[in-house]
Every structure is written in C-alpha cells, then in structure tokens.
C-alpha positions as CSV (number, residue, x, y, z in Angstrom):
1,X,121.1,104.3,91.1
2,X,122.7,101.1,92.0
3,X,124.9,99.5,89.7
4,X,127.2,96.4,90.5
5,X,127.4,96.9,94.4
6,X,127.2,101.0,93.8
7,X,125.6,103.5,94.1
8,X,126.0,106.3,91.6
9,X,125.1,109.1,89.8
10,X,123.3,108.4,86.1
11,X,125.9,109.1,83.3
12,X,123.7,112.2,82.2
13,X,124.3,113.5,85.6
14,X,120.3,114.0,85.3
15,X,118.2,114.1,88.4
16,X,114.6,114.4,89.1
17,X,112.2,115.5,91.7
18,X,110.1,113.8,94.4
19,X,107.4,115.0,95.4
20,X,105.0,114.8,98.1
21,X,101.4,114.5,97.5
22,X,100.1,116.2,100.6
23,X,102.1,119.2,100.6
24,X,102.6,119.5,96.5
25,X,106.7,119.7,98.1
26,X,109.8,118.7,96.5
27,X,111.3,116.3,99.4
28,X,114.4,115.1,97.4
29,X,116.2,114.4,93.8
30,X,116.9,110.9,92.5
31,X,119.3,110.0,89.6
32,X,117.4,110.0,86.2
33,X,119.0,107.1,84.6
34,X,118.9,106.7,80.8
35,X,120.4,104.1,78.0
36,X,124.2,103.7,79.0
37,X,123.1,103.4,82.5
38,X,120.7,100.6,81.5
39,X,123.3,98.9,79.6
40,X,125.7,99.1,82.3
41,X,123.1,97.1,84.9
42,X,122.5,94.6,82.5
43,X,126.0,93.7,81.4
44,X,126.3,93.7,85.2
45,X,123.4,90.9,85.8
46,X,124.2,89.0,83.1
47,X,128.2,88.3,83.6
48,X,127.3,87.9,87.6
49,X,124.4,85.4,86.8
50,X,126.7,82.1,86.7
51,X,128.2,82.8,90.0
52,X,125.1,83.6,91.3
53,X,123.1,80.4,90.6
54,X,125.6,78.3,91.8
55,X,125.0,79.9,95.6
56,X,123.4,77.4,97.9
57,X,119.7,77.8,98.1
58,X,120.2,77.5,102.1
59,X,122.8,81.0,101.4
60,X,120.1,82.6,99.4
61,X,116.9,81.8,101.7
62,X,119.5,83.3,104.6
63,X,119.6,86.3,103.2
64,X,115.9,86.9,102.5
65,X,115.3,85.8,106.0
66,X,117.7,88.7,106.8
67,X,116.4,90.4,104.8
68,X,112.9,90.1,106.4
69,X,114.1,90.6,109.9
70,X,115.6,94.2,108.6
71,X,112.7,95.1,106.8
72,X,110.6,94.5,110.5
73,X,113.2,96.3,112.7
74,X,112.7,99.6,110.5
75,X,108.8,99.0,110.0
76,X,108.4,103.2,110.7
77,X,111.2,104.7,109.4
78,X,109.9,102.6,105.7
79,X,106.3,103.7,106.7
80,X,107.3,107.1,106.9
81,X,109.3,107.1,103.5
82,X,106.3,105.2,101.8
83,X,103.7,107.9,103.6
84,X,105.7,111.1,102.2
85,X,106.3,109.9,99.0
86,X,102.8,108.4,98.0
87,X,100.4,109.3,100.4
88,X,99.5,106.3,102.0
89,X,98.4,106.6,105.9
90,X,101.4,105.9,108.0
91,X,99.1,102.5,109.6
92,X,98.4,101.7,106.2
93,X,102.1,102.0,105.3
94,X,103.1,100.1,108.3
95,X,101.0,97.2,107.0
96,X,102.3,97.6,103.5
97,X,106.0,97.0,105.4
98,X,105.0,93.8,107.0
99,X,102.7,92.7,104.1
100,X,105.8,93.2,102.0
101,X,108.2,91.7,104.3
102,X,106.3,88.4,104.5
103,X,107.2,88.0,100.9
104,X,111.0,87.5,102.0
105,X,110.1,85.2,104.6
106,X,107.9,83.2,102.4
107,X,110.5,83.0,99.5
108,X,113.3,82.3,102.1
109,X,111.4,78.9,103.0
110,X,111.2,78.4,99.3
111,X,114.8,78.9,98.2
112,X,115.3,75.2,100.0
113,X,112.2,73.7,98.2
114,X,113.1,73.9,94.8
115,X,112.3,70.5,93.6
116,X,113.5,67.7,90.9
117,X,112.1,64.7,90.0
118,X,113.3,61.1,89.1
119,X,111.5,58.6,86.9
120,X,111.8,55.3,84.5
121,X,110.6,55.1,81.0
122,X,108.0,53.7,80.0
123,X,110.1,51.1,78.5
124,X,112.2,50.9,81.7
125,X,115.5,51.6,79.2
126,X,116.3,55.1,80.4
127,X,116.0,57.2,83.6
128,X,114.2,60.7,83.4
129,X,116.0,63.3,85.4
130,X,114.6,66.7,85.7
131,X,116.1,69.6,87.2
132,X,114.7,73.1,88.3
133,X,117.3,75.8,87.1
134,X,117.1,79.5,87.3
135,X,115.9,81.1,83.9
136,X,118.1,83.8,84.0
137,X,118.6,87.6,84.1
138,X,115.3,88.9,85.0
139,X,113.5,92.5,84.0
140,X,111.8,93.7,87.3
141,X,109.2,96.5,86.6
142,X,107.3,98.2,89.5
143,X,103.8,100.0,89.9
144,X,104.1,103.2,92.3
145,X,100.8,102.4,94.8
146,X,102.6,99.9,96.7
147,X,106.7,100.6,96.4
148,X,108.1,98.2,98.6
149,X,105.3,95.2,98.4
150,X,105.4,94.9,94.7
151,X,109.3,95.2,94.9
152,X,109.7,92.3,97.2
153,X,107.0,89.6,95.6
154,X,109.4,90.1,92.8
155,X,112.5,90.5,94.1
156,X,112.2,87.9,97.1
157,X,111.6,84.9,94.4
158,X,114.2,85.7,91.7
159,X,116.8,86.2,94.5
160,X,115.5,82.6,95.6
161,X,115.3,81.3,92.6
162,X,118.8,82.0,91.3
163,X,118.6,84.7,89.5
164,X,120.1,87.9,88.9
165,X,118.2,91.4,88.3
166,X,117.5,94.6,86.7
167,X,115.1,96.7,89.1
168,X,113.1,99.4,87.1
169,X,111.1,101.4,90.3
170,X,107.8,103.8,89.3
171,X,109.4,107.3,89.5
172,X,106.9,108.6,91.8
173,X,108.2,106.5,94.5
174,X,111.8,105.5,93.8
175,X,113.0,106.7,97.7
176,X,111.3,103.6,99.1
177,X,112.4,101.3,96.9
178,X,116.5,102.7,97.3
179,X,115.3,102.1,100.4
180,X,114.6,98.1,99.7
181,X,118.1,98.2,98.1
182,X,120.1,99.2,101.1
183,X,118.3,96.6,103.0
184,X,119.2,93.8,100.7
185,X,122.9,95.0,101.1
186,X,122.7,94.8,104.6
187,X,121.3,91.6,104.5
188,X,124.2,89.9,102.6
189,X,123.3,90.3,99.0
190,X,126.3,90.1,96.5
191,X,127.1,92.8,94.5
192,X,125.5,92.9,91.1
193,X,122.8,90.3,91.9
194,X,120.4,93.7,92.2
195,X,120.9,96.2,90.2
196,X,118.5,99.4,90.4
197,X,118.2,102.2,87.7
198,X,115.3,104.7,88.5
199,X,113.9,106.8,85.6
200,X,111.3,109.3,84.4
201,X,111.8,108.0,80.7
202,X,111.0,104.1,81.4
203,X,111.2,103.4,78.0
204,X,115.3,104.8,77.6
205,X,116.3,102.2,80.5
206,X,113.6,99.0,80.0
207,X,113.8,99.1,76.1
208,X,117.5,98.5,76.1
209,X,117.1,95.6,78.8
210,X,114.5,93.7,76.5
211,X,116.5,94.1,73.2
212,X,120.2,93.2,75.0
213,X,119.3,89.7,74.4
214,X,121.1,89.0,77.8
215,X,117.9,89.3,79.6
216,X,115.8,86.1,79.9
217,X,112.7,87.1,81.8
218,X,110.5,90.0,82.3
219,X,108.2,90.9,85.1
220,X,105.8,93.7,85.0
221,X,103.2,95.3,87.2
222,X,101.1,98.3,85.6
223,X,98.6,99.0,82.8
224,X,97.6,96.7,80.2
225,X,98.9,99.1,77.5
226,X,102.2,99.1,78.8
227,X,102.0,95.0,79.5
228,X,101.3,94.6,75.2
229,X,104.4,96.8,74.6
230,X,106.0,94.8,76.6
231,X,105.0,91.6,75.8
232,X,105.9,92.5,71.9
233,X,109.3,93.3,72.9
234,X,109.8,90.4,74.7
235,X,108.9,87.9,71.6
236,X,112.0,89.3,69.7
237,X,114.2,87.1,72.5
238,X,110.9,84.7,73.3
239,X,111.9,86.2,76.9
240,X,109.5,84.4,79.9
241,X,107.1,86.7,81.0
242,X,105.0,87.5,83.9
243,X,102.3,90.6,83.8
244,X,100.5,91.8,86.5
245,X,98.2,94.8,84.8
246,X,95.0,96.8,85.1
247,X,92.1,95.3,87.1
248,X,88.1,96.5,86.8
249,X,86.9,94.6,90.0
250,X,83.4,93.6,90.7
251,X,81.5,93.4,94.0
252,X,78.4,91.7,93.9
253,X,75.8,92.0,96.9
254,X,73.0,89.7,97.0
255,X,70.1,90.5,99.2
256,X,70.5,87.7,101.7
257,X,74.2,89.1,102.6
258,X,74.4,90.9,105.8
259,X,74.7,94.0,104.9
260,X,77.2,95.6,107.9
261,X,79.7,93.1,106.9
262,X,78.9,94.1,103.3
263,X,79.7,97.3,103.9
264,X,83.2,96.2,105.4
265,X,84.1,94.2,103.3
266,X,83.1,97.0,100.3
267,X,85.4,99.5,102.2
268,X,88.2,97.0,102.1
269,X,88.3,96.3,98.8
270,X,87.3,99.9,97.6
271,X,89.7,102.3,100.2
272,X,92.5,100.1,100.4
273,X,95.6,102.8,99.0
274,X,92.6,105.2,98.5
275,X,91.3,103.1,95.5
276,X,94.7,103.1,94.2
277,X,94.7,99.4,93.7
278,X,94.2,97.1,90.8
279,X,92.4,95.1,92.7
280,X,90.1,97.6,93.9
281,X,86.2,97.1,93.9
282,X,85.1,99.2,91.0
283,X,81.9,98.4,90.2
284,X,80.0,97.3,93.4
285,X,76.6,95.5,92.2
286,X,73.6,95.3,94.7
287,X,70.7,93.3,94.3
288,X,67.5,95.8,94.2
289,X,65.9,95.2,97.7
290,X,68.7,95.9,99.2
291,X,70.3,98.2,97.1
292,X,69.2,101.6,98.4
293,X,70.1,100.5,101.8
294,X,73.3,99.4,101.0
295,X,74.3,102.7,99.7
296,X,73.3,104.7,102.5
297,X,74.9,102.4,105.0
298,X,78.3,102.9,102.6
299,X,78.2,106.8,102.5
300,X,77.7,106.8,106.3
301,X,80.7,104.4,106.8
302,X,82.8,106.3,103.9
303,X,81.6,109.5,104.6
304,X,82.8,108.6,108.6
305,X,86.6,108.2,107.2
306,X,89.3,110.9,108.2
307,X,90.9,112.6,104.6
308,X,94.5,114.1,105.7
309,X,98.6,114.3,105.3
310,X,99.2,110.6,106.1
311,X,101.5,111.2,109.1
312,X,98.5,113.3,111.1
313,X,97.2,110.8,113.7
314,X,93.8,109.4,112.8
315,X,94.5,109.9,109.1
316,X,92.9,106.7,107.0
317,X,92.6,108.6,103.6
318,X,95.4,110.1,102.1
319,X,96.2,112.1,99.0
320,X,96.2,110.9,95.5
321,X,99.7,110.6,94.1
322,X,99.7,113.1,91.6
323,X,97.4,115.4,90.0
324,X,97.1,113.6,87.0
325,X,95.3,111.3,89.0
326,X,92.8,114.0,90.8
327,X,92.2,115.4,87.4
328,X,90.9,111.3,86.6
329,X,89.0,110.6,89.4
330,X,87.2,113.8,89.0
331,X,86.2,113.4,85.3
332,X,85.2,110.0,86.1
333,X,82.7,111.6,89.0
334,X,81.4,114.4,86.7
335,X,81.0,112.0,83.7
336,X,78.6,109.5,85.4
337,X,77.0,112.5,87.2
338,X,76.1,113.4,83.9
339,X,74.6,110.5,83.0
340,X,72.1,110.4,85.5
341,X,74.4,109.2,88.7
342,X,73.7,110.8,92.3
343,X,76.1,111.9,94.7
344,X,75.3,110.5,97.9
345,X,78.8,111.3,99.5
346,X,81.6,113.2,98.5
347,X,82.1,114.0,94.7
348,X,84.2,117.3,94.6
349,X,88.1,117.9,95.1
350,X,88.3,120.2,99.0
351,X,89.6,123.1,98.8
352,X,93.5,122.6,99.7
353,X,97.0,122.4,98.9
354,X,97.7,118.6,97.6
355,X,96.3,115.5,96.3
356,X,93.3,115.1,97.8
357,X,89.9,113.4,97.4
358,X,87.3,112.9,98.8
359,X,85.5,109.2,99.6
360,X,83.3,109.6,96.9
361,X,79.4,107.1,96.9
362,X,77.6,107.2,93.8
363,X,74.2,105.4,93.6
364,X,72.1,105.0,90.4
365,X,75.5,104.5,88.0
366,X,74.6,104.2,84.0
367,X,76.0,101.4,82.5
368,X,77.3,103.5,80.3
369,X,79.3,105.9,82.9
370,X,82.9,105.6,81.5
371,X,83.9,104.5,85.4
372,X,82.1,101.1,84.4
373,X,84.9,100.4,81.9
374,X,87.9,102.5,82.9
375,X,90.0,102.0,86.3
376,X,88.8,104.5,89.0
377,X,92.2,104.6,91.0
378,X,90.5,106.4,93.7
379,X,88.4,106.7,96.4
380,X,85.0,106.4,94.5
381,X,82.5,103.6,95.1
382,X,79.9,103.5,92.2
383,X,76.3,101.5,93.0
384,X,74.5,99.8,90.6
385,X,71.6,97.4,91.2
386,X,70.8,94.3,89.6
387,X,67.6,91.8,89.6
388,X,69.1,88.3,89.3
389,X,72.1,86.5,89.3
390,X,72.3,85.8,86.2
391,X,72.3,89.2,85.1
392,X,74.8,89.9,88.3
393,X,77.4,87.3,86.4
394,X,76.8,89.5,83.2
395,X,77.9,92.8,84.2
396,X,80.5,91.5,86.6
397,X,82.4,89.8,83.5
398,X,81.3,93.0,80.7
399,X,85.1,93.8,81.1
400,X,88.4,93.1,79.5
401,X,90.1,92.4,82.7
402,X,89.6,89.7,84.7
403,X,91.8,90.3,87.9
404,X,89.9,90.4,91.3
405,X,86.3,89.9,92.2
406,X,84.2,89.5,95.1
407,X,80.8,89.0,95.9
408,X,78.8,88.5,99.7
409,X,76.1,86.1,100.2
410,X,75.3,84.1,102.8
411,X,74.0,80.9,100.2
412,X,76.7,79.2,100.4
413,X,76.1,77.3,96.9
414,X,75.7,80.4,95.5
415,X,78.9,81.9,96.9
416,X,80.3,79.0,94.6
417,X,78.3,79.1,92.3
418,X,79.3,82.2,91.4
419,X,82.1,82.6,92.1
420,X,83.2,79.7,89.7
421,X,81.3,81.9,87.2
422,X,83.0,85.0,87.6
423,X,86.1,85.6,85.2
424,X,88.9,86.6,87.2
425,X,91.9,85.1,89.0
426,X,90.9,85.8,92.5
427,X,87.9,85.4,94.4
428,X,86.7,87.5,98.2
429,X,83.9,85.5,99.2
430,X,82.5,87.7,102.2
431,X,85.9,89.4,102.3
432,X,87.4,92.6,100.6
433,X,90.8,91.7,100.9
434,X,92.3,88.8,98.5
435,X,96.0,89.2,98.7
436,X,98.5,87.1,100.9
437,X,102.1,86.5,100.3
438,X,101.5,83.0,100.6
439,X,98.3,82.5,97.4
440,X,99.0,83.0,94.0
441,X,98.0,86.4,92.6
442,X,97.5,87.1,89.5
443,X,94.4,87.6,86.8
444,X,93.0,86.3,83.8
445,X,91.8,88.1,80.3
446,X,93.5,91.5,79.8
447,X,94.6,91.5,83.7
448,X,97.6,89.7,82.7
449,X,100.3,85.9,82.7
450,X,101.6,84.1,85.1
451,X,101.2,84.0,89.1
452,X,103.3,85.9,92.2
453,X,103.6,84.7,95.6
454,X,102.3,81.2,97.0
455,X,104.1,77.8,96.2
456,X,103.8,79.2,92.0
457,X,105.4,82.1,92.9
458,X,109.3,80.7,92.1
459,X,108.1,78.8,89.3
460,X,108.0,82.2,86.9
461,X,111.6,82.1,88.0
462,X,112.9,78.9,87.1
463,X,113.3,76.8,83.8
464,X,112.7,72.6,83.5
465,X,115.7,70.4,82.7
466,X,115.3,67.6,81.4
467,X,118.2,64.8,81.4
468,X,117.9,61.0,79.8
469,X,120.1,58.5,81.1
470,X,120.2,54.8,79.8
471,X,119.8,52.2,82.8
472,X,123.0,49.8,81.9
C-alpha cells in the first residue's frame, strides 16, 4: 500500500493473490490492508489537506499535465499490466491508457479555471463574494473493468480541485492502479495527498474512512447495492457524495436505421471490456421488420470476433475476470434459453483453461428472461423486437437504472424525440460509444448522483463560499 509518501506492507502483514484470467495464474501478491491501515491513510489525508489546498492551481494542473505525459510514454508497459490482470485485449488496453490519460489533461486545464463570482445586492448595501473551495478529504472507490480510467476521472479532479485522498482499488486489479500511484509520484505529487490501501475485505478499510468524520466526500463506482450502503454511511457525517453504479442499457433499432452501422454501433456498445461495462447495451430492441435481419447480421459480425489471452496478436475478446462472472453470464444464457430464447451465436463456455466466453446472440428474448432485469457483464447481446415507438420507450425505461441508452434511426425528429424520452443520463444517437473525458458521465434512477469528467466534473469536488461585505 501507499501511505504518506510510502509504500508498505499492511500492519497484518496479509497479502493476497492476483490472478490472471487467461491462464487461471497467480502473477503476484499485494498487501491486504485492513482497519489500522485505513486509519493510518486517513489521518494522513486529513492533517496534509490544509497544506494541500493552499498549492497554486497552476502547481496542481502541472502535475496532472505530467502526469498525463507519463501515463503516454508508458502506454504498453500499463497495457500489458491492465491485459494480465483483467483480460482486456492489449489494443483495447492501450485505449483504456490514453482514454484514461486524457482525464489528467482535461483536469490539468481545469485546476486554473476554478471560478468565483462578484455581485451587489439587490439593495446595492453589500457586495456578494463567492468562492470555490475544496470540500475536503475525499473517499475514492474503484470498479475492476477499467483500473486506470476510473482511477484517473477521480483522481485527476480531486487533485485539481484541492483535495486530498483515500484510494480504495477493486482487488482484482490493484497492480495497475499501484501502477497509477507511482506515476503520480513521479509526476510531482506531495506525499500524503494520495494515499492507496488495497483490500479483499473493502468494508474493514472504507467503513473506517466514512465513520472517521475526517472524510468530507465520497466517490464510488460499482453496484447499486454497494452505492445504498454507502450512501447510508455517509448521512451519519452528511459526507458529499458522488455514485456511479449499475447500468441496464437499452439499444433501440428502428427500421429506417441502416442496419451495417447498427450493427457497429451494437458491437460497440455491447463488446466494449467484453460486456464488462455499465454502460453496456443490454437489452438491444429491434423494430419487427427488421428484426430478424438484424440479428443475423450481429451473429455474423460477433461470431467473426477473435476470443483469446489478450496479449496474442489479433485478440479482440478476452477473458472474463473471474469465474464468478462465467458462472453469471452462463446462467443468464441458460435462463432465457429456457424461456423460449434461441441461440443464434455462441451460448456455451469453450473448453479451456481461463475465463472465457464466448460472443454470445440471442434472438426471440422473453421479457421475462432474468438478463432483461439483471446486468449481463458479458459478451451476450439479447434481441428482442418491438412494433412501435411507443412501446420501444416502454421497455427501454422498465428498469431501475437509468445510466446509458442508445437508439439508431435515421428520423432525425425521432432520434430526439426519443431520446428526450428515454430515462437515462446519456444518450448514443447512431453511436455505441458515449464516454469522453471531456462530457459529463453519469446516470439517473438507481444508476446513481452527481457527474464525472466534462466542465461538472470538479464541481463534485469543490464547496460554495459565500462572503457579505457592506459597500461603505
């Protein structure tokens, strides 16, 4: 772990394993940190947070643009970390590096740009001066199916904002976010401004972090389960909080889309991290005329996709991450199966050592399939068809979550149309990809508060001051 500038050993002297998903191999041992490590970071964050805030944003942004620049230079050797740890395809992982790095560029520029304002009164008696300060120690929670993106959109605008940290990575894939850490020192960053305890018990280090009543904010990507726990603990200090959890995605095609692009755009937003994303396309929704063609045209183009170890050339689907997550995926298959699904690709685990699944196309999907209401997290695209918009709008919103939707047509007033109707915080109209470091992401209903990356990003980081002064 990394405490204070160092890195050590957990006070238990525990360790756990790593694993990699391909080859079912342990590849290394990280420190299993538990309650007196956890105290020890947040004592750490909280008596450095003064001194911190007081650095000029200028010295901040410098070191995220650093930061950034590091993060470029050793695009493969992270790649190869993420890929042997997770799964991913080493070009996927190679985007993940620059997707992730953009996030210290972006909040470099926006260290600079933290804003004020200065008004009269109504009554013209007294100015209004308001201030943007930094809220405080902040609780940083991380998902494992992208390591290093999800550590920098939260680490690049608390370190902009002011802000001190305790870093909580997923312990599937702690080795690329250590990783992250020994960028950041490189870059500049002071010693106890980031401080890192990985875990296999998440409650023993995040419980004592929400109850020290030194932390002032809590950010959190994962399940919505987790997110209420979360968000209960966090009342007991009214702690700022910004949750990122599940997603049930809908992808609506309407039978004046063109269907190739469809298709793209469907493996995009359904493959991306081998369905390991919340924002992953779910439920995919064809209008009727189309419908049968559609699915064909997506089991040729998923059925077409090379399943391997992420660091063979050619690889674009990896392993899943664990076999919890096989055993899921292939309940999920056999369960809508059973209720009357077909298998048009894919739909059974290969025979070899690791992870793996196959790109999985199901066509005829009940609505009653638990995979309609429960997160896939893998490589298995369920078709169902629909006769109108109307009853397109329905299903797409017939979920508790409300993160990511998208939907092809070539009407553009119904692209709009629609869209505006759909319940969710982001929209891909004729695209399967939604996230940029420089838009807002973030979901509505059970997919959780508050907004990362884009201008909003640094706002979850900083408090409102407001100052009167009389006008003599």
């Amino acid at each position: 772990m990394f405490i204070d500038g160092q890195w050590s050993e957990s006070a238990s002297g525990a360790r756990f394993n790593v694993v990699n998903p391909a080859t079912e191999e342990v590849i290394a041992t990280v420190a299993d940190g538990g309650p007196e490590d956890a105290q020890r970071a947040i004592e750490t964050a909280g008596r450095v947070q003064k001194d911190w805030a007081r650095t000029p944003p200028r010295e901040r942004g410098e070191i995220l643009r650093r930061a950034y620049d590091l993060l470029m230079q050793r695009q493969d050797e992270l790649a190869l970390i993420m890929t042997t740890e997770m799964g991913k395809p080493f070009g996927e992982a190679k985007g993940e590096v620059a997707y992730a790095a953009e996030f210290f560029r972006w909040f470099a520029e926006e260290a600079v740009r933290i804003g004020g304002d200065l008004t009269t009164t109504g009554d013209g008696k007294n100015r209004i001066l308001v201030s943007r300060e930094p809220v405080g120690p902040c609780v940083l929670v991380t998902p494992w199916n992208f390591p290093l993106a999800m550590g920098t959109r939260k680490i690049g605008p608390a370190i902009a904002a002011g802000c001190t940290i305790v870093f909580k990575p997923a312990a599937l894939t702690p080795l690329t976010s250590l990783a992250l850490v020994d960028v950041l020192v490189e870059a500049g960053l002071p010693a106890g401004v980031l401080n890192v305890v990985c875990t296999t018990k998440a409650s023993s280090v995040v419980s004592p972090w929400m109850s020290s009543g030194i932390a002032r904010k809590i950010s959190f990507t994962g399940s919505t389960a987790v997110g209420v726990r979360l968000l209960e603990q966090a009342s007991e200090h009214v702690m700022r909080s910004s949750m990122e959890l599940g997603g049930n995605a809908p992808f609506l095609v309407f039978e004046d889309a063109d269907l190739d692009r469809a298709v793209e755009g469907a493996v995009a937003a359904k493959m991306r991290n081998m369905g390991e994303a919340c924002t992953a396309a779910n439920r995919i929704f064809v209008q009727r005329p189309v419908a049968e063609e559609f699915a064909r045209r997506l089991a040729v183009r998923m059925g077409s996709l090379k399943v391997g170890d992420g660091v063979e050339d050619g690889t674009e689907v990896g392993p899943l991450v664990e076999e919890k997550a096989l055993r899921k995926v292939q309940e999920l298959v056999d369960d809508a199966v059973g209720k009357g699904a077909k298998v048009v690709c894919g739909g059974d685990r290969p025979d070899r050592p690791g992870y793996f699944y196959p790109p999985t196309v199901l066509s005829g999907v009940s609505e009653e399939a638990e995979l309609m209401s429960e997160e896939i997290f893998g490589p298995v695209a369920p078709v169902i068809s629909f006769d109108t918009e109307e009853e397109a709008v329905r299903m797409a919103n017939d979920t508790p979550w409300g993160l990511a939707g998208y939907l092809f047509t070539q009407d553009v007033d119904r692209g709009f149309r629609v869209g505006e109707a759909m319940e969710v915080g982001m929209v891909g109209l004729n695209t399967g990809i939604v996230s940029n470091p420089a838009a807002p992401f973030g979901g509505v209903k059970a997919s959780g508060l508050g907004r990362e990356g884009g201008r909003v990003g640094i706002e979850e980081f900083l408090e409102f001051k407001y100052m009167a002064v009389p006008r003599v």
